[in-house]
N, C-alpha and C positions, 0 to 999 in steps of 0.2 A: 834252448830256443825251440818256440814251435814247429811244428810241420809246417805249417803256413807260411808262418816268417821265414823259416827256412830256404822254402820253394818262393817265396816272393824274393829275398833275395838274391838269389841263385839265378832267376829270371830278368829284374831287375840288374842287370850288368851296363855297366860305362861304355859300351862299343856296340857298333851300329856295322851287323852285315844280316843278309838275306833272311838266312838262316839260323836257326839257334841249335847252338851244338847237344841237340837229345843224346847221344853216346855220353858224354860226361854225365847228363843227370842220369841217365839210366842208371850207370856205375853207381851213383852217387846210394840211388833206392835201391837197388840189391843190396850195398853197403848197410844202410839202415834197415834193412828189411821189412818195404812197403810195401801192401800190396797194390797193384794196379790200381784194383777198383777206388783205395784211399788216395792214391796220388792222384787220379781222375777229378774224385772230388774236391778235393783240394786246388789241384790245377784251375779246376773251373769258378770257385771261391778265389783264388787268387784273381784270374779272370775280371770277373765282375766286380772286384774292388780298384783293378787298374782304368776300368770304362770309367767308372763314377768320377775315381781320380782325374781322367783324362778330359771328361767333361766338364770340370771346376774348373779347371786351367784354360780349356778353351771358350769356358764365361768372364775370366777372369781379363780383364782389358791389359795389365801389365805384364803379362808371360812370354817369356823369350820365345820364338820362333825354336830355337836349339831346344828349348825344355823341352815344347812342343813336340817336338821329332823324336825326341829321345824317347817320352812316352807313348809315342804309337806305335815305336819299336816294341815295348814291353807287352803294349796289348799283341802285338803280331806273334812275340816271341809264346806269351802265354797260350794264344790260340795253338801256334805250331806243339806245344807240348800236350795241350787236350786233345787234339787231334791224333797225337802217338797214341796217347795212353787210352783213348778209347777207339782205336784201331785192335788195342789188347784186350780189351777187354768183352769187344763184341765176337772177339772169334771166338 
């Protein structure tokens, strides 16, 4: 599996809180041995592929209300992790 796919599904999870648990994915990238800068970019590709996504759904007249929510979770969640990793990477 990709880095991408990886981090998209990882991100992509079934459950809806505030927050997305950055400590598991951190572990997950020292595990694999990424660096920042790559998981940045990647985050942020993953990012802009859930907008587009989330855009289609919301032109889309037949999309459940629930899909809907679930996917603005994804974008939020992808946000909160670009926002980690380029907190690291600008220090």
């Amino acid at each position: 599996m990709s880095v991408f796919s990886d981090l998209k599904h990882r991100i992509c999870r079934f459950e809806m809180s505030p927050n997305f648990p950055v400590g598991e994915l951190a572990r997950w990238v020292e595990r694999e041995q990424l660096s920042p800068e790559m998981l940045l970019e990647t985050a942020q590709q993953v990012q802009a592929q859930l907008e587009v996504e989330l855009e289609a759904l919301q032109r889309c007249g037949n999309t459940s209300p629930a899909t809907l929510i679930q996917h603005e979770y994804w974008c939020v969640y992808a946000e909160q992790v670009c926002s980690f990793y380029r907190a690291l990477v600008d220090d």
